[in-house]
N, CA, C and O atoms as CSV, one atom per row, in Angstrom:
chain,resi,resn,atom,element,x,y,z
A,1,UNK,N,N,117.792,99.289,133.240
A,1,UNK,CA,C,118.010,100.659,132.810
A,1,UNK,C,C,117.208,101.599,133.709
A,1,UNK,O,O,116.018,101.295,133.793
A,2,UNK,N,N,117.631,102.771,134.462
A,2,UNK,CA,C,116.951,103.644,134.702
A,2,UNK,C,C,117.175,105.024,134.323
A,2,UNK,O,O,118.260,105.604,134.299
A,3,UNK,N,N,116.123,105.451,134.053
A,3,UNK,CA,C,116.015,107.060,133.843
A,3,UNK,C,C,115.540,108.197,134.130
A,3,UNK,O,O,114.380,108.332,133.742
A,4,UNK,N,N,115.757,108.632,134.392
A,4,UNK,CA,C,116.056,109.724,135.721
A,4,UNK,C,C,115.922,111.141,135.155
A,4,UNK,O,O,116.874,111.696,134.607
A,5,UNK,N,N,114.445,111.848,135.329
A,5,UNK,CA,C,114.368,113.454,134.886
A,5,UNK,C,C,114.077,114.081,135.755
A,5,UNK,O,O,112.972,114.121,136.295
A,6,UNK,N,N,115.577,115.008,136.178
A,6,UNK,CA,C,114.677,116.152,136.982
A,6,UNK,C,C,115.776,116.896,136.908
A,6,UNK,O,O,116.852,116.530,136.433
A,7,UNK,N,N,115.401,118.458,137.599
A,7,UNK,CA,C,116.243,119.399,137.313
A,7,UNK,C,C,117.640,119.311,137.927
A,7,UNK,O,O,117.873,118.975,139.088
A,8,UNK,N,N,118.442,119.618,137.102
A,8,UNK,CA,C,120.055,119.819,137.594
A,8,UNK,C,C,120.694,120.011,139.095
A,8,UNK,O,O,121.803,119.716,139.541
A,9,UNK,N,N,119.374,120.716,139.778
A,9,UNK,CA,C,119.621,120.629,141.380
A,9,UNK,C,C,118.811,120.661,142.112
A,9,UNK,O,O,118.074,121.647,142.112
A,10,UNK,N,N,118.621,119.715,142.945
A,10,UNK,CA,C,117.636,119.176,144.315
A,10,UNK,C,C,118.096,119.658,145.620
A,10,UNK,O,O,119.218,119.445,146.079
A,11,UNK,N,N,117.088,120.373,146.232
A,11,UNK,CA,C,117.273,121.074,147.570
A,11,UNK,C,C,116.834,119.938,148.600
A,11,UNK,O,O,115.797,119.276,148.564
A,12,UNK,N,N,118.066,119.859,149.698
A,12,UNK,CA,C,118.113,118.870,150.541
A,12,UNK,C,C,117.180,119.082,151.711
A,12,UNK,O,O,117.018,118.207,152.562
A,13,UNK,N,N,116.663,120.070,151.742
A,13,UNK,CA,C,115.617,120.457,153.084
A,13,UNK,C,C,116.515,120.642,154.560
A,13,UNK,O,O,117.703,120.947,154.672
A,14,UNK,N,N,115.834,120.441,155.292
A,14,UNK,CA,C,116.951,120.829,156.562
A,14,UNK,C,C,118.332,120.045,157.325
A,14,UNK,O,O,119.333,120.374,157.961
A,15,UNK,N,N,117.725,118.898,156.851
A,15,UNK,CA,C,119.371,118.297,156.748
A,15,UNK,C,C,119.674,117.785,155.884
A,15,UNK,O,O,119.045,116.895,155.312
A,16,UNK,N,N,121.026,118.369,155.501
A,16,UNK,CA,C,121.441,117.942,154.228
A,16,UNK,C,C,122.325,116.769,154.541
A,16,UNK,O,O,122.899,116.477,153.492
A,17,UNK,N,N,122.733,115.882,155.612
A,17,UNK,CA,C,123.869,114.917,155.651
A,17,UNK,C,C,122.519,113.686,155.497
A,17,UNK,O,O,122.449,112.651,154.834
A,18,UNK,N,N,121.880,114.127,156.114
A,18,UNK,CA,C,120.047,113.258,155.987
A,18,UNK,C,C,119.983,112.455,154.477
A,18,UNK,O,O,119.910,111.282,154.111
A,19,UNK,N,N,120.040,113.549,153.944
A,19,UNK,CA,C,119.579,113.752,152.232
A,19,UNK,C,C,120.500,113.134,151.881
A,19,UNK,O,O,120.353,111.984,151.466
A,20,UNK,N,N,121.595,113.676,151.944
A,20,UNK,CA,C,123.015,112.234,151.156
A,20,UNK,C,C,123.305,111.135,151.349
A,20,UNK,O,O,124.062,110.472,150.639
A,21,UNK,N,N,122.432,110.560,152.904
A,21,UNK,CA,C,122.542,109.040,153.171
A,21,UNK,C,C,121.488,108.488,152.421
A,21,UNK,O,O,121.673,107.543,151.654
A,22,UNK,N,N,120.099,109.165,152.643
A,22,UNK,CA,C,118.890,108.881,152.007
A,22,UNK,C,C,119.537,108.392,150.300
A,22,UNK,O,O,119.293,107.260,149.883
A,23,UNK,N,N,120.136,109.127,149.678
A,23,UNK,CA,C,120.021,108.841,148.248
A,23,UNK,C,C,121.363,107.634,148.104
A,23,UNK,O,O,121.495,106.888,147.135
A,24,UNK,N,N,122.372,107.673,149.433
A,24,UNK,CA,C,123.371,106.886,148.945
A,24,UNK,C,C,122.511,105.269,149.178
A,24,UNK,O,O,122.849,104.245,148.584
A,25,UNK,N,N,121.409,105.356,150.130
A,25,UNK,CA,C,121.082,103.965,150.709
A,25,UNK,C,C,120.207,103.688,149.705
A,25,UNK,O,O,120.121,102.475,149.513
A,26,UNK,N,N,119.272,104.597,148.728
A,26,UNK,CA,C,118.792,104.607,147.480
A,26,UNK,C,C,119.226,103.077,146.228
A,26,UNK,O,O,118.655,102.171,145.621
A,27,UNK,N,N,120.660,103.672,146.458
A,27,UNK,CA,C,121.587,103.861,145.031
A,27,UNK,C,C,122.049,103.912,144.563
A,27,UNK,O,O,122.448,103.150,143.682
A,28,UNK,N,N,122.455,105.490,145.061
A,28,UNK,CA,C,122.633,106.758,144.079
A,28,UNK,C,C,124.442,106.369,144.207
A,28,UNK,O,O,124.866,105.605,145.074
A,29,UNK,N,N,124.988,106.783,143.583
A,29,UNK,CA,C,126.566,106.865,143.719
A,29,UNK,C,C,127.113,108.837,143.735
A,29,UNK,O,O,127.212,109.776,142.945
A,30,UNK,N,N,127.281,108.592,144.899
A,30,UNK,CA,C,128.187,110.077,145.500
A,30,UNK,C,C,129.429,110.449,145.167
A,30,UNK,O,O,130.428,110.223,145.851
A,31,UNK,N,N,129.398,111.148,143.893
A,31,UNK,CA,C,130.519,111.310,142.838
A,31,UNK,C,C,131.731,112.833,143.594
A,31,UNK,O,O,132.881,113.149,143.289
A,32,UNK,N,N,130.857,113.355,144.519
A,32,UNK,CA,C,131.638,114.173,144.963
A,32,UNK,C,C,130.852,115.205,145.804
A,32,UNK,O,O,129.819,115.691,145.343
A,33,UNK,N,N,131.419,115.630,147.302
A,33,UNK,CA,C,130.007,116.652,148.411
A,33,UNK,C,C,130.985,117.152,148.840
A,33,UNK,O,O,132.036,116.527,148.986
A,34,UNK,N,N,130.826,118.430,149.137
A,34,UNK,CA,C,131.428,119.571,149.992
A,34,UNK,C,C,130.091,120.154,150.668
A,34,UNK,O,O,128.980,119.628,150.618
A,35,UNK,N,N,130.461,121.437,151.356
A,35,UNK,CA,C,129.330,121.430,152.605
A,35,UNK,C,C,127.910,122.181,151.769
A,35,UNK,O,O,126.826,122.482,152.269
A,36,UNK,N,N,128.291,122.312,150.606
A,36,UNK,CA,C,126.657,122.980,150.300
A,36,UNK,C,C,126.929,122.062,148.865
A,36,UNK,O,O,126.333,122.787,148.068
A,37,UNK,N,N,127.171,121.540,148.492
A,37,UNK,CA,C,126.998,120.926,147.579
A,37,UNK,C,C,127.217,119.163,147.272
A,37,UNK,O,O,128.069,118.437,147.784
A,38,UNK,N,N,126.364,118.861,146.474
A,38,UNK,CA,C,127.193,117.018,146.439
A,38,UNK,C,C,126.649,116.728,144.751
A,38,UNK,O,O,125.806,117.440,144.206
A,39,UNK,N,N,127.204,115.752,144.203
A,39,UNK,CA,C,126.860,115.442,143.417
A,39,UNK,C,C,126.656,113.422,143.211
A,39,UNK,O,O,127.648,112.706,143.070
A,40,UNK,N,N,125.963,113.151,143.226
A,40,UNK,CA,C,124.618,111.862,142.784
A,40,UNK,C,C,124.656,111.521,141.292
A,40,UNK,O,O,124.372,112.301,140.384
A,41,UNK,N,N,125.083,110.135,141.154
A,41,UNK,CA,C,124.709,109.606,139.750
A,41,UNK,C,C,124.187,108.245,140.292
A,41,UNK,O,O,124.441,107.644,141.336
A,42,UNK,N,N,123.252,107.913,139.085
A,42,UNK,CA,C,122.585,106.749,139.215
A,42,UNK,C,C,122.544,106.345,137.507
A,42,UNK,O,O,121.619,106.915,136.929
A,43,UNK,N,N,123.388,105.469,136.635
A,43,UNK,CA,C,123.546,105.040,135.894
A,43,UNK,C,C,124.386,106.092,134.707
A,43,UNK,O,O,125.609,106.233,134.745
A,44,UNK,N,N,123.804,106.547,134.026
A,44,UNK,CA,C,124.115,107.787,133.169
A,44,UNK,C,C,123.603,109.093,133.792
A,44,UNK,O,O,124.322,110.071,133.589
A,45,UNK,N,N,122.465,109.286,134.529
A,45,UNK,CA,C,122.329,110.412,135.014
A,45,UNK,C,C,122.893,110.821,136.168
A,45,UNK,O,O,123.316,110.128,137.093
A,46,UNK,N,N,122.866,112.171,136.035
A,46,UNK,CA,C,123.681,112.789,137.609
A,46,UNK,C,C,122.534,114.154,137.552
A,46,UNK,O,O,121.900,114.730,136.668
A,47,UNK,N,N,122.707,114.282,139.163
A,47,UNK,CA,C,122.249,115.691,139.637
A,47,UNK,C,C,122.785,116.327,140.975
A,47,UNK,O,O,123.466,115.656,141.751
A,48,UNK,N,N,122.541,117.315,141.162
A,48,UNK,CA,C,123.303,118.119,142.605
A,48,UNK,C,C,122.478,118.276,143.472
A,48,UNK,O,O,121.393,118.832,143.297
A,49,UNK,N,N,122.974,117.699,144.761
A,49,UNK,CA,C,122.148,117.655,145.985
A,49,UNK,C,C,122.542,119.279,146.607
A,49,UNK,O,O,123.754,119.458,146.723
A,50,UNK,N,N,121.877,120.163,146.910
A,50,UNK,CA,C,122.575,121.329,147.394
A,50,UNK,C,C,121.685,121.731,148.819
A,50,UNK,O,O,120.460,121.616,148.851
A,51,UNK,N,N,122.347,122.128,149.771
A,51,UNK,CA,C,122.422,121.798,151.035
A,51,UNK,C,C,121.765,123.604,151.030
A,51,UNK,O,O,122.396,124.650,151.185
A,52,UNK,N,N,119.952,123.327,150.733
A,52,UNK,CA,C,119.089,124.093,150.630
A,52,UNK,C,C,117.963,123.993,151.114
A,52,UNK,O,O,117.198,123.218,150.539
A,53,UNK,N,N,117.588,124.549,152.028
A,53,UNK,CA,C,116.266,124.419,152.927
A,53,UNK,C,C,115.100,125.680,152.899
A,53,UNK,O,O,115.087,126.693,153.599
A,54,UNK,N,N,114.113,125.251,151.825
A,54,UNK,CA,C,112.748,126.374,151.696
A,54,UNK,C,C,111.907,125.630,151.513
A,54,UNK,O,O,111.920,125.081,150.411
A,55,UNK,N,N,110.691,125.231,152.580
A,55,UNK,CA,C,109.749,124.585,151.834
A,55,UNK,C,C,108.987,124.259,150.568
A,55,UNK,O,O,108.632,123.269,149.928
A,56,UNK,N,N,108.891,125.888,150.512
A,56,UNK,CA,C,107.991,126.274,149.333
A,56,UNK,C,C,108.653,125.909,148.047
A,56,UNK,O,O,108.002,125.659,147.033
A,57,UNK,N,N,110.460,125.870,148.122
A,57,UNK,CA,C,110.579,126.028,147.165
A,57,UNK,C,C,110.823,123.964,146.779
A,57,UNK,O,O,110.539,123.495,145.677
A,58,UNK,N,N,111.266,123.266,147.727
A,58,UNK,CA,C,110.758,121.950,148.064
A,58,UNK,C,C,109.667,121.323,147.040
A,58,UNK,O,O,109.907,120.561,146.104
A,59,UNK,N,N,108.160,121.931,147.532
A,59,UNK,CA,C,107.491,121.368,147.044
A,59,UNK,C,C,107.426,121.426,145.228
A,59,UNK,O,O,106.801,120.576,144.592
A,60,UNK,N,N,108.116,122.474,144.623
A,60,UNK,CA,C,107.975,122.522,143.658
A,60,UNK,C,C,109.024,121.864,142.660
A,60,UNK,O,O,109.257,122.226,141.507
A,61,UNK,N,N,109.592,120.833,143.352
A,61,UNK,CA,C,110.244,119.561,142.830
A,61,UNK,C,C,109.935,118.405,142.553
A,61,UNK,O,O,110.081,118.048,143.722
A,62,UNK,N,N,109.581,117.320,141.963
A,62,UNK,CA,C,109.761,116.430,141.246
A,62,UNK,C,C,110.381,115.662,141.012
A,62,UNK,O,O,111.343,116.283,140.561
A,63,UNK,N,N,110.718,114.285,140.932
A,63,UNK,CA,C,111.512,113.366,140.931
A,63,UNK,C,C,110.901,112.570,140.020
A,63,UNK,O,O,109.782,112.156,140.323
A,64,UNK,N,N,111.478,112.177,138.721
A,64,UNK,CA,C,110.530,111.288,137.868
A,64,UNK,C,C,111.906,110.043,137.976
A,64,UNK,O,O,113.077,110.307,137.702
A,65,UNK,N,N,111.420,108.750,138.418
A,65,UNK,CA,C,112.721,107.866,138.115
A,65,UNK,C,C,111.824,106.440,137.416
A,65,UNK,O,O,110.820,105.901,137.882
A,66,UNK,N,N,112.648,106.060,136.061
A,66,UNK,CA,C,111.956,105.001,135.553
A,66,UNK,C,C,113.264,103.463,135.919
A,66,UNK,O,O,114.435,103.212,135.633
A,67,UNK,N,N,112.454,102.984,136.471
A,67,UNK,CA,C,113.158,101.894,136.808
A,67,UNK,C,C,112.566,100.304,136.281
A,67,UNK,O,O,111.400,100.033,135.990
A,68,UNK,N,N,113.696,99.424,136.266
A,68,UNK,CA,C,113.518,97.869,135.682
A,68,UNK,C,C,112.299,97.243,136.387
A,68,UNK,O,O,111.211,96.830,135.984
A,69,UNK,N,N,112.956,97.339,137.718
A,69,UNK,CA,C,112.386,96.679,139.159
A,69,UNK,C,C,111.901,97.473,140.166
A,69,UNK,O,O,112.599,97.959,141.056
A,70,UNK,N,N,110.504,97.638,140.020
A,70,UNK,CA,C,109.733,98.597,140.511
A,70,UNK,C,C,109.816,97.720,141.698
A,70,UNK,O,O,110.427,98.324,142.580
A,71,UNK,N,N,109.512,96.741,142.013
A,71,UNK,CA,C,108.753,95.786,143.406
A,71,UNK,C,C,110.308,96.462,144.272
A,71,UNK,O,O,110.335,97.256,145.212
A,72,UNK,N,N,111.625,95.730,143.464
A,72,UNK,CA,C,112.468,95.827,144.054
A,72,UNK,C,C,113.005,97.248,144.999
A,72,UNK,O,O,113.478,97.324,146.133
A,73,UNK,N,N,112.660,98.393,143.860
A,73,UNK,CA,C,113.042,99.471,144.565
A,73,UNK,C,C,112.048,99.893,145.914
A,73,UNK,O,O,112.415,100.308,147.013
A,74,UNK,N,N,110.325,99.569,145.294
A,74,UNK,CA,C,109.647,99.840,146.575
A,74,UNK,C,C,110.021,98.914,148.077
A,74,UNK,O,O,109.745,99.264,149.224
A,75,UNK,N,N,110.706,97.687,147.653
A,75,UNK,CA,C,110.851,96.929,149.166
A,75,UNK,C,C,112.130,97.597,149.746
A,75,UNK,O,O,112.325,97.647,150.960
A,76,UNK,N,N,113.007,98.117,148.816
A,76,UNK,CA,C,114.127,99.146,149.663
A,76,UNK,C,C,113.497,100.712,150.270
A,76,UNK,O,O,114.069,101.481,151.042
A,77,UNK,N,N,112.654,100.806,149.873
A,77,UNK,CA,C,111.863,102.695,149.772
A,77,UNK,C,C,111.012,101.599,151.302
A,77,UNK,O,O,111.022,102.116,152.419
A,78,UNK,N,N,110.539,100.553,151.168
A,78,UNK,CA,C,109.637,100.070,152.421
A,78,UNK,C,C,110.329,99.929,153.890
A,78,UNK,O,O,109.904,100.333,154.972
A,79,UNK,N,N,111.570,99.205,153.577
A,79,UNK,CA,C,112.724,99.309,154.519
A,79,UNK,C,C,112.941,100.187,155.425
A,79,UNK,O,O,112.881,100.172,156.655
A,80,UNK,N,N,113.307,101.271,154.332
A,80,UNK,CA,C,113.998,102.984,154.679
A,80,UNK,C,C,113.280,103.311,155.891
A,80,UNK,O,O,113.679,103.652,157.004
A,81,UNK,N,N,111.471,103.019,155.137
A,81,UNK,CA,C,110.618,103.692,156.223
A,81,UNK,C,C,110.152,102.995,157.353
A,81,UNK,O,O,110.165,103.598,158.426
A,82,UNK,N,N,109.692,101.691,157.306
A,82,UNK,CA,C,110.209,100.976,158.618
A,82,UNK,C,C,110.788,101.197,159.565
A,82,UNK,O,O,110.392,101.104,160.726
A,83,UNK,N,N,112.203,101.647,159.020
A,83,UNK,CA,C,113.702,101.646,159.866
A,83,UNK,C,C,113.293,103.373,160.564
A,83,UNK,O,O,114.114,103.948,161.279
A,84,UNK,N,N,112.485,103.750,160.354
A,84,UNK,CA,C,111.906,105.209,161.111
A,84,UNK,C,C,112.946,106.115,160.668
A,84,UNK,O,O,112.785,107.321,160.854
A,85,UNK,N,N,114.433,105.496,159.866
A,85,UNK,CA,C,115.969,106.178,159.810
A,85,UNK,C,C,115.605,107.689,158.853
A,85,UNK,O,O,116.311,108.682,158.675
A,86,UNK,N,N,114.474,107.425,158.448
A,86,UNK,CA,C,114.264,108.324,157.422
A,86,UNK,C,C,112.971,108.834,156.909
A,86,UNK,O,O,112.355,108.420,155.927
A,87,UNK,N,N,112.575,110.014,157.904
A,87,UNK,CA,C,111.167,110.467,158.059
A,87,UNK,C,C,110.530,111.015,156.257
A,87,UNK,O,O,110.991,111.820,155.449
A,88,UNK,N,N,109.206,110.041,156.226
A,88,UNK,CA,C,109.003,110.074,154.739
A,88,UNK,C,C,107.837,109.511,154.262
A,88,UNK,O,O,107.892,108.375,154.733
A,89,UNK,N,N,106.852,109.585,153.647
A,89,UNK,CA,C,105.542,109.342,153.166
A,89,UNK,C,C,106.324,108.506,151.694
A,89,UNK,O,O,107.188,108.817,150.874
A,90,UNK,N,N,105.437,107.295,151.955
A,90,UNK,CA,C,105.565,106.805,150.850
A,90,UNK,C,C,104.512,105.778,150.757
A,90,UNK,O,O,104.306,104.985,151.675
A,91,UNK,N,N,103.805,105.785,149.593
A,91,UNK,CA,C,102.649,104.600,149.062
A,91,UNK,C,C,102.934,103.459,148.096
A,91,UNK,O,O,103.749,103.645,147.193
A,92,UNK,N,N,102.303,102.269,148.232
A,92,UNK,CA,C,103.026,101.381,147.614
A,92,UNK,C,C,102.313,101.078,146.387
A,92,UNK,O,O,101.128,101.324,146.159
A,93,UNK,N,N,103.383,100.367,145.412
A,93,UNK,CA,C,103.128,100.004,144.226
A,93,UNK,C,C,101.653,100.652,143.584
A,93,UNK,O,O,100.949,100.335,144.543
A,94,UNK,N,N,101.011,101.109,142.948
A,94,UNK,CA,C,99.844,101.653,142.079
A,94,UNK,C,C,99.545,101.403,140.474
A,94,UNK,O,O,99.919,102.016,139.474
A,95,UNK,N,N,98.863,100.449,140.623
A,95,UNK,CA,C,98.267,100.298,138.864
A,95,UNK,C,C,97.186,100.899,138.659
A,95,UNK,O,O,96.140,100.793,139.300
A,96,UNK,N,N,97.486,101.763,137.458
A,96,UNK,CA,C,96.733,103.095,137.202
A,96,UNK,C,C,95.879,102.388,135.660
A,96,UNK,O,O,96.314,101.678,134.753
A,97,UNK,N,N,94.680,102.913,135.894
A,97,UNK,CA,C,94.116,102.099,134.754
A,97,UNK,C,C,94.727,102.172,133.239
A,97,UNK,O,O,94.515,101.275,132.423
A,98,UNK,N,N,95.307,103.035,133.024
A,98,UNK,CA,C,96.149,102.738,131.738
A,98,UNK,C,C,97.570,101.764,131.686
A,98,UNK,O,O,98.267,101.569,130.690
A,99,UNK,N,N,97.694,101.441,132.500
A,99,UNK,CA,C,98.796,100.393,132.842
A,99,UNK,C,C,99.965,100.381,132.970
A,99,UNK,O,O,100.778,99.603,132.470
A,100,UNK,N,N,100.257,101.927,134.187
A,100,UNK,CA,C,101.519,102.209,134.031
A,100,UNK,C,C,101.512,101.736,135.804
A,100,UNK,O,O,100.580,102.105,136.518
A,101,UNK,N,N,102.477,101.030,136.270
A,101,UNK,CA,C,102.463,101.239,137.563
A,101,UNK,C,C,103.587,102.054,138.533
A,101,UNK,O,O,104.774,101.811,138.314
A,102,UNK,N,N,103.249,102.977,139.558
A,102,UNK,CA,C,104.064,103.707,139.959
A,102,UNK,C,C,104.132,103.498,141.146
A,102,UNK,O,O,103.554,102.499,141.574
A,103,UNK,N,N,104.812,104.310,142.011
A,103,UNK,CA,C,105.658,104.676,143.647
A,103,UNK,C,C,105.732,105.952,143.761
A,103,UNK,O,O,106.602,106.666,143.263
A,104,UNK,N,N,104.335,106.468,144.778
A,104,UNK,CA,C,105.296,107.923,144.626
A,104,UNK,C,C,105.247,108.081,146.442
A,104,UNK,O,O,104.474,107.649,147.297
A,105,UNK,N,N,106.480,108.918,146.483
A,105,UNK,CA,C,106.727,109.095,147.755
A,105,UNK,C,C,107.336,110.806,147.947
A,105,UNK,O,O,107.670,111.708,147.179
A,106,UNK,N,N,107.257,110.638,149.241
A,106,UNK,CA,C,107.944,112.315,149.891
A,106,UNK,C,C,109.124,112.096,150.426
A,106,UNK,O,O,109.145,111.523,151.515
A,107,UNK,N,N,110.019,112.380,149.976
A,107,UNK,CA,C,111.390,112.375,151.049
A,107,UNK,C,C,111.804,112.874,151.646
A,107,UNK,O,O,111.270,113.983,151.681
A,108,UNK,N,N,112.708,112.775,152.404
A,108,UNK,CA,C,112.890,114.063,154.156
A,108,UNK,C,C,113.067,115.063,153.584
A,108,UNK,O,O,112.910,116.078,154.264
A,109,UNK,N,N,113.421,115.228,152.272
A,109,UNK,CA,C,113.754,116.861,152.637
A,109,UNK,C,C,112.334,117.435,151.597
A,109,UNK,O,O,112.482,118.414,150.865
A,110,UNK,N,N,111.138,116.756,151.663
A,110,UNK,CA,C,109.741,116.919,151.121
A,110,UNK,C,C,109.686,117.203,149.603
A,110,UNK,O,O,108.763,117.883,149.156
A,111,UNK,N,N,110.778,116.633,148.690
A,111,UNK,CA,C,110.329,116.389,147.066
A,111,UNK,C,C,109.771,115.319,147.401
A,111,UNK,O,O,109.915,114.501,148.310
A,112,UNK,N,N,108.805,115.500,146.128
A,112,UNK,CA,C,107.994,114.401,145.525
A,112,UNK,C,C,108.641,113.398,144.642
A,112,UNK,O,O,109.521,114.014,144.040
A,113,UNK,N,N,108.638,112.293,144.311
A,113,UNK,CA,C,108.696,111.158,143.922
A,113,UNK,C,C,107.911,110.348,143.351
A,113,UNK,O,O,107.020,109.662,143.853
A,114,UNK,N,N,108.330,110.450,142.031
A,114,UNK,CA,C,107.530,109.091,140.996
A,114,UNK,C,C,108.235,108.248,140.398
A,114,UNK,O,O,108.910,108.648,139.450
A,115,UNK,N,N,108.271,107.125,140.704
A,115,UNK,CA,C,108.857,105.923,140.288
A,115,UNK,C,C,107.869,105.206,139.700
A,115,UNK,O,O,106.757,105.001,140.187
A,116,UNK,N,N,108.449,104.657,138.200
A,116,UNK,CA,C,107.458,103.949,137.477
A,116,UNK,C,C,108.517,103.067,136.358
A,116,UNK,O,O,109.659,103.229,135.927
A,117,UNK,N,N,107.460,102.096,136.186
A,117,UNK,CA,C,108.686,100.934,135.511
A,117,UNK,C,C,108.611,101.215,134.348
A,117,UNK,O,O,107.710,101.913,133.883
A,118,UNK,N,N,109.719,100.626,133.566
A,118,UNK,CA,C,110.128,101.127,132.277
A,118,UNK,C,C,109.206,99.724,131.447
A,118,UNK,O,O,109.102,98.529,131.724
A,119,UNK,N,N,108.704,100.506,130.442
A,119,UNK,CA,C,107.698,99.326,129.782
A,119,UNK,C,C,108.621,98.232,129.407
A,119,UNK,O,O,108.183,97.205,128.889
């Protein structure tokens, strides 16, 4: 099961064809993109990728995703960045003394990212 909170639309940063491979190699299933817009589902949730570039307004995004298989998603998120295909800060696995463990990363188009497993 994953679950997935964040706002209704995510700004792709400066390239937006970047951003739609990034989430398709994710995942994500690409339910439908025209040139400023796309739309992303990943189980029951969906959100809109919109082909929007402001830093400032970037950083003030969020990505909360609760996933089964944390190891699993970080060795695909490890891949990505390896493969240089996809310029991106990301730290691995974190057990936080209350015992939640997370992934958080930056993605090209500079949202933040928290991935954490579903108890």
């Amino acid at each position: 099961m994953n679950a997935l909170k964040l706002r209704p639309f995510v700004p792709s940063g400066a390239d937006y064809a970047l951003a739609q491979r990034f989430f398709e190699e994710l995942g994500f299933e690409k339910r439908y993109a025209d040139a400023s817009l796309s739309v992303f589902r990943l189980g029951e949730q969906e959100f809109y990728l919109q082909n929007y570039d402001n830093q400032a307004f970037q950083e003030q995004y969020m990505l909360e995703l609760a996933v089964d298989d944390l190891d699993g998603w970080w060795a695909r998120i490890e891949a990505m960045a390896r493969s240089e295909a996809y310029p991106m800060k990301a730290k691995e696995p974190t057990l936080f003394p209350w015992g939640k463990r997370e992934v958080h990363l930056i993605d090209p188009a500079g949202v933040c990212w928290h991935l954490s497993e579903t108890p």
